[in-house]
RODO-2510 file (C-alpha; in nm, 4 decimals, decimal comma):
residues 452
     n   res          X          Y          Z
     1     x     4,8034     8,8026    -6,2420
     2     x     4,9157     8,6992    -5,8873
     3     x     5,1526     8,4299    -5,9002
     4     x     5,0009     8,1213    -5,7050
     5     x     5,2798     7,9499    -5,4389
     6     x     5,2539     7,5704    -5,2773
     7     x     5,2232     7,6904    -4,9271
     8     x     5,3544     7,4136    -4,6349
     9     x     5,2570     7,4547    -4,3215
    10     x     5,4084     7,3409    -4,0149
    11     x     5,3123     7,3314    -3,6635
    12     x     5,5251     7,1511    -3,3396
    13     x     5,3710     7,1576    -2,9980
    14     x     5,6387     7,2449    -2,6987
    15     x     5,6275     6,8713    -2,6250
    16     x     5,7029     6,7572    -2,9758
    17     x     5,9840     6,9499    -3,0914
    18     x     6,2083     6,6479    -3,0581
    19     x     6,0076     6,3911    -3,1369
    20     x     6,0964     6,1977    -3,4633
    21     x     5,9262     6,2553    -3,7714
    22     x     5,7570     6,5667    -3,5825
    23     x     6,0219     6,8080    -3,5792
    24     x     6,0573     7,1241    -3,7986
    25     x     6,3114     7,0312    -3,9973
    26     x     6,1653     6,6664    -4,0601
    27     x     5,8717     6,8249    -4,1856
    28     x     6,0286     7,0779    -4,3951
    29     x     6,2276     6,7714    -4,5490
    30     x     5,9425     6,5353    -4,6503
    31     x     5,7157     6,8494    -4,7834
    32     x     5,9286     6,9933    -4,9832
    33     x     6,0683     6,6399    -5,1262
    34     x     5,6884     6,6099    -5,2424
    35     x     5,6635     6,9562    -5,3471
    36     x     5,9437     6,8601    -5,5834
    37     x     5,8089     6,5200    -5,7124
    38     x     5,4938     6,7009    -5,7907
    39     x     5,6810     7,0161    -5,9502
    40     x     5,4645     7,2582    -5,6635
    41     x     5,6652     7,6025    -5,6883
    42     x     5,7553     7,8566    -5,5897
    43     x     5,7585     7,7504    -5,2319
    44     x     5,6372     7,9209    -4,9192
    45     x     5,7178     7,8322    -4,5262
    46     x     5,4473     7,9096    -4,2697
    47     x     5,5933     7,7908    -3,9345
    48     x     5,4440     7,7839    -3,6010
    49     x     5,6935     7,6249    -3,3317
    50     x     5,5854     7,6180    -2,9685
    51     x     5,1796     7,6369    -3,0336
    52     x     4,9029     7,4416    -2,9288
    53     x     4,6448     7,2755    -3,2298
    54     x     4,3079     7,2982    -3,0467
    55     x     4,2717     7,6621    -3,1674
    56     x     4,3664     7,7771    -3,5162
    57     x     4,4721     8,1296    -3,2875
    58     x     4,8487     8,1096    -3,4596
    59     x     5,0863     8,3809    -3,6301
    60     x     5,1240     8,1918    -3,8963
    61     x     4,7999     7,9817    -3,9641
    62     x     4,6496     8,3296    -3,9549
    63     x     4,8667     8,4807    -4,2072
    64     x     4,8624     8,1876    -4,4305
    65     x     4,4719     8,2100    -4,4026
    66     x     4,5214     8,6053    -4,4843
    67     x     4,7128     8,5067    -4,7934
    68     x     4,4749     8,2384    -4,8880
    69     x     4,1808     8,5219    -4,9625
    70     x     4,4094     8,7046    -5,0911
    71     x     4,4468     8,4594    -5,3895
    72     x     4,7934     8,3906    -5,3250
    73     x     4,8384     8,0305    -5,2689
    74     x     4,7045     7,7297    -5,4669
    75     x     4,7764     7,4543    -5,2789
    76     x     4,8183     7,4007    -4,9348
    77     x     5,0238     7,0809    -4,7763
    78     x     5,0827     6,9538    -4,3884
    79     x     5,2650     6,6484    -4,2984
    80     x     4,9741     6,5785    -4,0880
    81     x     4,6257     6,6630    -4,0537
    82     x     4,6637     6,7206    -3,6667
    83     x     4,9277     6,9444    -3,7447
    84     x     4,7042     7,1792    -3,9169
    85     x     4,4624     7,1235    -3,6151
    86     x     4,3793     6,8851    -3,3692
    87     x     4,0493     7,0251    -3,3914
    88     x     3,7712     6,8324    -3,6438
    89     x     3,5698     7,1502    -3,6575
    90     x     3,8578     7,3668    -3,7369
    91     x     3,9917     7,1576    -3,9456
    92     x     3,6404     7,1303    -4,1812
    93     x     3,6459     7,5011    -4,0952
    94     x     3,9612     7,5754    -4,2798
    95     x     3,9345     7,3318    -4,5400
    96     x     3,5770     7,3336    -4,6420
    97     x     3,5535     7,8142    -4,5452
    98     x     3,8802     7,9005    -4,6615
    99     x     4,0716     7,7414    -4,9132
   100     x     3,7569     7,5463    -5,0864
   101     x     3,5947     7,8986    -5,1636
   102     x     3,9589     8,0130    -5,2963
   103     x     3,9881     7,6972    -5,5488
   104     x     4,2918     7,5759    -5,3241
   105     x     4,4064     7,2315    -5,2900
   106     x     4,4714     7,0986    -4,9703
   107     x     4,7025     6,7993    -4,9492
   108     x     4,8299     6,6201    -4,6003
   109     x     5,1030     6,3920    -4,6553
   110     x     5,0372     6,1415    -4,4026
   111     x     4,6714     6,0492    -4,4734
   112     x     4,6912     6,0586    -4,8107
   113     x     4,4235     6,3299    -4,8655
   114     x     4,4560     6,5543    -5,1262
   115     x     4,1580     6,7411    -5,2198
   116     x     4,2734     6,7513    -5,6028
   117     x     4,2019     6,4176    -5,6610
   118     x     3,8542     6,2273    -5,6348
   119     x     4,0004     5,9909    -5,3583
   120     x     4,1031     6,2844    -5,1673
   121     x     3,7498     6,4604    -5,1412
   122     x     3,5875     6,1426    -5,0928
   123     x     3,8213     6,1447    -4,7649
   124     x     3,6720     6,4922    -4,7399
   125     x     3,3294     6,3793    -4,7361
   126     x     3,3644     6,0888    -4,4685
   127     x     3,5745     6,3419    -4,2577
   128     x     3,2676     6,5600    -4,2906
   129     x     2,9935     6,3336    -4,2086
   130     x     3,2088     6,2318    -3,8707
   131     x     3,2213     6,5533    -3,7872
   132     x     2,8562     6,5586    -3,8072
   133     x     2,7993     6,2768    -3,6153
   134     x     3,0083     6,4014    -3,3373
   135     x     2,7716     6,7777    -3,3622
   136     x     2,4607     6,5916    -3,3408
   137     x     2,6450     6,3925    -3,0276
   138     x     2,7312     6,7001    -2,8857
   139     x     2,3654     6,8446    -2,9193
   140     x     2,1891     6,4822    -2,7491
   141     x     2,4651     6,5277    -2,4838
   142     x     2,3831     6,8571    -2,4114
   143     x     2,0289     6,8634    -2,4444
   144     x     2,0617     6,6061    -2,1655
   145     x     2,3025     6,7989    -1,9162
   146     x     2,0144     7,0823    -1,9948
   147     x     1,7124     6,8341    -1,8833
   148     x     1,8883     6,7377    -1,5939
   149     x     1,9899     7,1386    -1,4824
   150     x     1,6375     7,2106    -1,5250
   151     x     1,5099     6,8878    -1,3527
   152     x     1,7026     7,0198    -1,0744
   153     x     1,5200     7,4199    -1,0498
   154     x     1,8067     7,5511    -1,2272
   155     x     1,7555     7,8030    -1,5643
   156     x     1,8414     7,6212    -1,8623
   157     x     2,0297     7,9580    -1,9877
   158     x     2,0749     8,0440    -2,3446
   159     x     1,7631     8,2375    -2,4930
   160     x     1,6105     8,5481    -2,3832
   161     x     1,6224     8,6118    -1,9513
   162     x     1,2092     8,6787    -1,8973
   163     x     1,1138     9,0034    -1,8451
   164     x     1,1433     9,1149    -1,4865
   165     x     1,4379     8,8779    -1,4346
   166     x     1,8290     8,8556    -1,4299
   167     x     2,0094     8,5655    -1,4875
   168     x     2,3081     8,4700    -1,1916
   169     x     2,5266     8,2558    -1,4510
   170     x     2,7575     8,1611    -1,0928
   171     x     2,4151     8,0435    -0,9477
   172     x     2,2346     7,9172    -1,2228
   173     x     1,8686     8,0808    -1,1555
   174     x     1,7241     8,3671    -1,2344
   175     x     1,6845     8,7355    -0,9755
   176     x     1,4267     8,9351    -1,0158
   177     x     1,5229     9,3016    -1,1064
   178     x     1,3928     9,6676    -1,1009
   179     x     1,1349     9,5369    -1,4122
   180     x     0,9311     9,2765    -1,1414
   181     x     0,7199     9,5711    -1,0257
   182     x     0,6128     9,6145    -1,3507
   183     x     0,5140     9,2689    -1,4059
   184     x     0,3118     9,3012    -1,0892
   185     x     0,1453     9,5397    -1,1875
   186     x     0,0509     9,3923    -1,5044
   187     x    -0,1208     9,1264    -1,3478
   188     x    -0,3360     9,3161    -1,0846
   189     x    -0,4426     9,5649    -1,3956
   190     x    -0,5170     9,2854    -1,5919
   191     x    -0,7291     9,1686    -1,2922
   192     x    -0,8768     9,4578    -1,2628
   193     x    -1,0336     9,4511    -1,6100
   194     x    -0,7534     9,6631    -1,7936
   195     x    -0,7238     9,5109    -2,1686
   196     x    -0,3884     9,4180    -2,2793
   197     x    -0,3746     9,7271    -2,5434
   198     x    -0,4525     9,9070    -2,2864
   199     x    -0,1768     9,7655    -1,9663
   200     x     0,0471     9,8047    -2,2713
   201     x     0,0379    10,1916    -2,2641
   202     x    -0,0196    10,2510    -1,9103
   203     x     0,3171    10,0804    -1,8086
   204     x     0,4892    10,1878    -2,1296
   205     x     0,5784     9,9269    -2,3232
   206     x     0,6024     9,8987    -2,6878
   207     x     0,3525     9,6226    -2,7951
   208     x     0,0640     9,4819    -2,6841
   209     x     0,2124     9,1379    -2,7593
   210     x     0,4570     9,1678    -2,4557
   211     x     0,2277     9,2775    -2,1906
   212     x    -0,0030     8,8491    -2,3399
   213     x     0,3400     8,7133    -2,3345
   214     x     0,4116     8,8418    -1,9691
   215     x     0,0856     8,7290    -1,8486
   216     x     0,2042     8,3783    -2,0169
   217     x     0,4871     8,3260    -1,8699
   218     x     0,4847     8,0449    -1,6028
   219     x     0,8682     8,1463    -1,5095
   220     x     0,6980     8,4313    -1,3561
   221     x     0,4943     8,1997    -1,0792
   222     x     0,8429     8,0154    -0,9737
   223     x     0,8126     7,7689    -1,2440
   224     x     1,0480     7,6552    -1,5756
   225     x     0,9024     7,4996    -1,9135
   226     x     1,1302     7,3181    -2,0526
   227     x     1,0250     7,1240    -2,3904
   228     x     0,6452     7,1135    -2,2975
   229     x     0,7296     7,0015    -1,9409
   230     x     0,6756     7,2058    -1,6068
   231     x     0,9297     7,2128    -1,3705
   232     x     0,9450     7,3867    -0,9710
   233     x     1,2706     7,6342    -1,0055
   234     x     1,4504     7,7499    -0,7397
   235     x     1,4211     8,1431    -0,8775
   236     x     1,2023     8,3746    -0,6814
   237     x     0,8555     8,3793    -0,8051
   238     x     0,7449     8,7771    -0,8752
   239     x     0,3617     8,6516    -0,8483
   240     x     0,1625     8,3870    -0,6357
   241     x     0,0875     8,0565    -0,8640
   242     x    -0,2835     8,1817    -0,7733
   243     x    -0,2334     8,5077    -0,9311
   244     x    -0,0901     8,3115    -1,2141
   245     x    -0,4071     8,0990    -1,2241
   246     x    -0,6608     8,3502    -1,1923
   247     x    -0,5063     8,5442    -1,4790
   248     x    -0,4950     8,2644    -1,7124
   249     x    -0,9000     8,1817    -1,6550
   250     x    -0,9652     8,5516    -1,6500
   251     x    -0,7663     8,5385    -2,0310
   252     x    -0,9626     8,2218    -2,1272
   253     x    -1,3001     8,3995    -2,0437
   254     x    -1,2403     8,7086    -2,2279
   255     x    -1,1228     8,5316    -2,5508
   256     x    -1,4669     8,2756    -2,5544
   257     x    -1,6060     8,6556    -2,4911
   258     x    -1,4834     8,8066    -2,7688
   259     x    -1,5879     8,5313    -3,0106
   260     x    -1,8907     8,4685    -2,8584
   261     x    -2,0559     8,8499    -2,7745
   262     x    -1,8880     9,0465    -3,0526
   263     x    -2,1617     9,2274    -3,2245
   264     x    -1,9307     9,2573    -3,5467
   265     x    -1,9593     8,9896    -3,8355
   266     x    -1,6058     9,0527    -3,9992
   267     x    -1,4088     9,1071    -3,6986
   268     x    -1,0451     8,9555    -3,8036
   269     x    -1,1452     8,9509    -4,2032
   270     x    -1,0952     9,3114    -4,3002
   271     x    -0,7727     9,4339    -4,4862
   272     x    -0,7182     9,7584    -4,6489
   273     x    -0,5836     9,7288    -5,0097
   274     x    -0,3947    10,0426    -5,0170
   275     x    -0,1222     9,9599    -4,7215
   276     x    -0,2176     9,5868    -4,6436
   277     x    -0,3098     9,7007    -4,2650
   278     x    -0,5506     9,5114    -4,0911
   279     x    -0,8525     9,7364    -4,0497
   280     x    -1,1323     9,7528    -3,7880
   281     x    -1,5360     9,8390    -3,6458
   282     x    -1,4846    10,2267    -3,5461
   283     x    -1,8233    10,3743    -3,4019
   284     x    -1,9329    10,6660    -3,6016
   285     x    -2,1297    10,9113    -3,3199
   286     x    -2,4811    10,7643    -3,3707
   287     x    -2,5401    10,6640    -3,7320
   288     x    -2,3445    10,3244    -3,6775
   289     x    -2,0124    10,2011    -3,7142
   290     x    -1,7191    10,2866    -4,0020
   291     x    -1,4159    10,0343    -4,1355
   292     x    -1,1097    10,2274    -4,0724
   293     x    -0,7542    10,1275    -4,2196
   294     x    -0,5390    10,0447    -3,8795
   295     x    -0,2796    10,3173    -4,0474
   296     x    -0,5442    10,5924    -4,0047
   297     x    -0,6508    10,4544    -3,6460
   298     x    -0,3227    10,5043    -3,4769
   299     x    -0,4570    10,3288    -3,1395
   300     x    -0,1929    10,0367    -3,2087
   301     x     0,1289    10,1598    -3,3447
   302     x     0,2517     9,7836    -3,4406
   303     x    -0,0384     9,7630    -3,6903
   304     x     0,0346    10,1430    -3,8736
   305     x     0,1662    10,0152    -4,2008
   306     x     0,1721    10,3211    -4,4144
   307     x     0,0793    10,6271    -4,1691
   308     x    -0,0336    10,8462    -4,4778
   309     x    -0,2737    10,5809    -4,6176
   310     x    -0,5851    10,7629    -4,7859
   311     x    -0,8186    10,4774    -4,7797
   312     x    -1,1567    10,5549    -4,8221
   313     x    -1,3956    10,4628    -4,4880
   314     x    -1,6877    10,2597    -4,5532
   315     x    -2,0121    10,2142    -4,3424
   316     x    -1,9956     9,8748    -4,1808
   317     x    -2,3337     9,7771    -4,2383
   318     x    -2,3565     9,8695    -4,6116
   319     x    -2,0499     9,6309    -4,6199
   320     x    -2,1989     9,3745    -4,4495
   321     x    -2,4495     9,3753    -4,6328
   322     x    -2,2744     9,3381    -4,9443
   323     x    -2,0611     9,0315    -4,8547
   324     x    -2,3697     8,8854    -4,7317
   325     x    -2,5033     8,9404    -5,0553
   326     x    -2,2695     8,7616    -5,2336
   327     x    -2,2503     8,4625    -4,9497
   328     x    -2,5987     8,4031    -5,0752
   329     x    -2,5466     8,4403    -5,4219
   330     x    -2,2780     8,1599    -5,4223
   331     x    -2,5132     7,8503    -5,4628
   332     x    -2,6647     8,0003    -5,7395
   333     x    -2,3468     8,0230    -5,9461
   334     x    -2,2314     7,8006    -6,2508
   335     x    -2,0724     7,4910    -6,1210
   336     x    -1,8059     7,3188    -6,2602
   337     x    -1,9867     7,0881    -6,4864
   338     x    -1,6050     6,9594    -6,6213
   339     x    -1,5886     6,7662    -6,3106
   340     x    -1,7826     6,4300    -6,4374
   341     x    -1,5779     6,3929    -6,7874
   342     x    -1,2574     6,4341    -6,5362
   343     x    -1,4008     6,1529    -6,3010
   344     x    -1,3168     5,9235    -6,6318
   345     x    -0,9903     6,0387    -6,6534
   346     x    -0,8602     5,9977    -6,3698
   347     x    -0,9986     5,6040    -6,3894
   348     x    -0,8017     5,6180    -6,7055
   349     x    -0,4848     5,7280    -6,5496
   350     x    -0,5221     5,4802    -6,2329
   351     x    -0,5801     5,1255    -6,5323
   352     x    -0,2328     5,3253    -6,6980
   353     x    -0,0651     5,2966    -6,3992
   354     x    -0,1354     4,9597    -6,2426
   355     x    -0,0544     4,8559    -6,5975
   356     x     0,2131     4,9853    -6,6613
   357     x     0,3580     4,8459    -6,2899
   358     x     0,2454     4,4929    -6,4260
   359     x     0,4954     4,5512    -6,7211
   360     x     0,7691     4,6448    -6,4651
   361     x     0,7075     4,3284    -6,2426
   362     x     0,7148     4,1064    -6,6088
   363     x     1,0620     4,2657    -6,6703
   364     x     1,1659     4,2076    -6,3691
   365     x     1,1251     3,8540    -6,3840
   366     x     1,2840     3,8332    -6,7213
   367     x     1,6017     4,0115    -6,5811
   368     x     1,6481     3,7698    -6,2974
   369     x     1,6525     3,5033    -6,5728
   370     x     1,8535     3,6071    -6,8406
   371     x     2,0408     3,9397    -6,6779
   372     x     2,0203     4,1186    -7,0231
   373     x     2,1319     4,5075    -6,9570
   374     x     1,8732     4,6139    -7,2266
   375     x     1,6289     4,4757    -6,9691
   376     x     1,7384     4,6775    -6,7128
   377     x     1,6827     5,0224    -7,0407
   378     x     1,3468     4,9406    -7,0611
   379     x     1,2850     4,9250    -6,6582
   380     x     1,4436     5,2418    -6,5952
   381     x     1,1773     5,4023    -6,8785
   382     x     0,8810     5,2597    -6,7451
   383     x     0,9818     5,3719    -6,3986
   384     x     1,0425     5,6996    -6,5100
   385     x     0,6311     5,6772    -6,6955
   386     x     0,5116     5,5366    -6,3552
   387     x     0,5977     5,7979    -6,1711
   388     x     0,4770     6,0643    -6,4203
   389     x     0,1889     5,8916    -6,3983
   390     x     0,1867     5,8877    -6,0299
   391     x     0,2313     6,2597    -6,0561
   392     x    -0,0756     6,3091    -6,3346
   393     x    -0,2967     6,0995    -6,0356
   394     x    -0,2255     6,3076    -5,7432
   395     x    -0,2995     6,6151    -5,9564
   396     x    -0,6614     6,4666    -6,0502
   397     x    -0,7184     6,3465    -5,7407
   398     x    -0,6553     6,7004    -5,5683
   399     x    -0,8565     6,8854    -5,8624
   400     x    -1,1606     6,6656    -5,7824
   401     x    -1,1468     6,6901    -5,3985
   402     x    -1,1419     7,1015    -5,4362
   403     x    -1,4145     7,0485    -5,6615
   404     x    -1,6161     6,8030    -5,4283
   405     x    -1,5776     7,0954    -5,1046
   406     x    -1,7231     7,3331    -5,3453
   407     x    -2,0379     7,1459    -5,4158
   408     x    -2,0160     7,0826    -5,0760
   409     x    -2,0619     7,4217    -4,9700
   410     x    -2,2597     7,4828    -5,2336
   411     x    -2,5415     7,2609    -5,0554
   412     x    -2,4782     7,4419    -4,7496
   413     x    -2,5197     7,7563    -4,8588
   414     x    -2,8565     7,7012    -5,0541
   415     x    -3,0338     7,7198    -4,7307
   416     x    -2,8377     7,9697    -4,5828
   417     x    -3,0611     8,2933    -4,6901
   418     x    -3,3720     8,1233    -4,5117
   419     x    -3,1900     7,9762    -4,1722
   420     x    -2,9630     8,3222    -4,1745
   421     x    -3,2442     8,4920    -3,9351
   422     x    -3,2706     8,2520    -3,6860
   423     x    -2,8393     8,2016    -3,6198
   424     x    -2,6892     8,3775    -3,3183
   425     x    -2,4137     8,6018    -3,3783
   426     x    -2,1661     8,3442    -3,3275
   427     x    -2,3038     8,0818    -3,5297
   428     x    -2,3073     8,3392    -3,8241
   429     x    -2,0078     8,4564    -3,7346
   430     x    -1,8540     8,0748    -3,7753
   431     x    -2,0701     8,0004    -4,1155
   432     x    -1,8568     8,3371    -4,2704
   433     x    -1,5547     8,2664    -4,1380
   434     x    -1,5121     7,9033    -4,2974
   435     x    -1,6463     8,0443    -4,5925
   436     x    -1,4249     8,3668    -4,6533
   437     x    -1,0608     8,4078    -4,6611
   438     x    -1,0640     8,8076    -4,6511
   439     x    -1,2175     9,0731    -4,7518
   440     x    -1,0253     9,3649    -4,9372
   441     x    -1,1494     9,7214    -4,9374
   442     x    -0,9801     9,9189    -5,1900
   443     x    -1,1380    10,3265    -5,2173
   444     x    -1,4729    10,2258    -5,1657
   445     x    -1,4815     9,8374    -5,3670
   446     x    -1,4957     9,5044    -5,1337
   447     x    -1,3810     9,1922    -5,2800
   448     x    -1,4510     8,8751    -5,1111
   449     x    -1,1489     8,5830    -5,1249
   450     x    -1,3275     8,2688    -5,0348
   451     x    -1,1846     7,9853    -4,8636
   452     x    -1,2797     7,7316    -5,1809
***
């Protein structure tokens, strides 16, 4: 086994090489005096004279932190925490990542602290939650310096740079680059009619999802979001604020049109239960439309989860017709005819609880009186009943709410069959989706996850 050493470190600025009580040899003198008293051996020097404490960037630090992993120290002592670092964060860094994970003691003469000791980690603990304090500062300081750059038309930096765009850190705003022509012409095909899928391939990117989030992005029109607020920035707009506009209404439109005019019940339902791909209306010549597994389709890379999935392709409308099927047949199931005999225990558990907080508020009383400490036993058990109680209620009370939607929807649903004819596509296409979770085709077999 390695032999452990007591390893003192010392550290003296340029400045304080002379001072009193701050000089190597001063320190050398006091440490090993308490290395002594405490028999610490054998004993190790790491000396750094002549360097600065607001980086832990030293010979010495660095090789005592080498030997530290290296399981060759067990205790670690400074005459001062400042000469270790001057630095609260690298101070926490080296105590609490470096010799904590190594089951080394850390022991600083001057403030008492040694890490051993209850006293000393309590010392820990407050130096820790200062240290937090002053992070959390630091973040309310600079998310105000960041308002007020932005405020002022300048890119808050940090983050990704938008697409089409540089960022001049000397400047503080953002140059378009050899990628703005690109995000031109993303908006005029999109304004053309192009679909997103579609823009996607033609200007060769990889998703579809970049080509929505470029036609998102305000930044693009001249303008900076920052935390839900809009702000004029002093960048180059690549597009008008028009073009921006007319984009965002011509996006608006086609999503109420896809929801509204989509001649496909299931649309956004379907998953295939071979790969877990999302799967999709394919038109089938004339007989009709097929569900195809998105690994099969190949028309959306992103969505290919397993390209050799075998999944069997059904006909839409036999599917259809099956959900439907068992939409309808869902009023006419069993109910839950437990839930009325539950309705009387959860009045039981509610009379248990205020009860037993009654007892609580007696004992209560009785302590203030008397102060007897086998009082304060029986408190501490009844509070631990009342909230096992509380925990039995909130359990009943969410059992009989899921049960309550069910016969909710139950109702519904009786007179679906008969009102089913005379719903528009939409409407229909809202009653299912509120209803079913997903569907799951598996080689053929549908099954229906409902929403209850």
């Amino acid at each position: 086994m390695k032999q452990q050493k007591a390893a003192i470190y010392i550290r003296v600025s340029t400045d304080a090489q002379l001072e009193e009580g701050y000089s190597i040899e001063a320190q050398k003198e006091m440490l090993a005096a308490y290395c002594v008293s405490k028999k610490l051996k054998p004993i190790e020097y790491y000396i750094d004279g002549g360097y600065t404490g607001s980086n832990i960037d030293r010979p010495e630090l660095q090789r005592l932190i080498a030997d530290v992993k290296n399981g060759l120290v067990g205790y670690v002592l400074v005459y001062k925490l400042d000469r270790l670092s001057r630095s609260q964060k690298d101070t926490l860094y080296l105590i609490e990542d470096v010799f904590n994970p190594h089951n080394v003691d850390f022991i600083s003469l001057n403030e008492s602290m040694d890490t051993s000791t209850p006293l000393g980690r309590l010392m820990l603990g407050i130096l820790s939650a200062f240290a937090q304090l002053e992070r959390e500062n630091i973040r309310e300081r600079t998310r105000m310096g960041m308002r007020e750059r932005v405020k002022a038309g300048l890119w808050p930096g940090g983050g990704r740079v938008p697409f089409g765009y540089d960022y001049d850190r000397d400047k503080g705003i953002l140059v378009p680059n050899k990628d703005a022509e690109t995000v031109k012409r993303i908006y005029d095909l999109y304004l053309e009619g192009y679909s997103t899928a579609k823009i996607a391939r033609m200007v060769g990117l990889k998703y579809e999802k970049l080509a929505q989030q470029i036609l998102t992005r305000k930044s693009n029109a001249g303008y900076i979001i920052y935390n839900g607020e809009e702000y004029r920035g002093r960048h180059e707009p690549i597009i008008s604020p028009d073009t921006y506009q007319r984009a965002a209404a011509a996006m608006a439109n086609r999503s109420r049109s896809r929801m509204t005019d989509s001649q496909y019940l299931l649309t956004g339902l379907l998953r295939c239960g071979r790969c877990d791909a999302k799967m999709r209306y394919q038109k089938w010549g004339g007989a009709g439309c097929k569900i195809v597994c998105y690994s099969q389709d190949k028309s959306k890379p992103h969505l290919v989860r397993d390209e050799n999935c075998g999944n069997a392709r059904l006909w839409a409308e036999e599917l259809e017709n099956a959900v439907l099927g068992d939409l309808f047949s869902f009023s006419l199931r069993p109910s839950d005819d437990t839930a009325a005999p539950k309705q009387n225990i959860l009045s039981l558990l509610t009379r248990q609880h205020e009860e037993t907080a009654r007892k609580i508020k007696r004992l209560y009383h009785l302590y203030a009186a008397a102060e007897d400490d086998l009082l304060l036993g029986s408190i501490e058990e009844l509070q631990k009943q009342l909230e096992a109680l509380q925990v039995q209620i909130t359990q009943e009370q969410e059992r009989q709410a899921g049960v309550q939607k069910i016969e909710d929807t139950r109702k519904t649903l009786t007179t679906l069959r008969e009102s089913w004819d005379y719903m528009t596509m939409q409407e229909r296409r809202q009653i299912v989706r509120s209803c079913v979770d997903r569907v799951v085709i598996t080689d053929g077999v549908a099954e229906v996850y409902y929403r209850l």
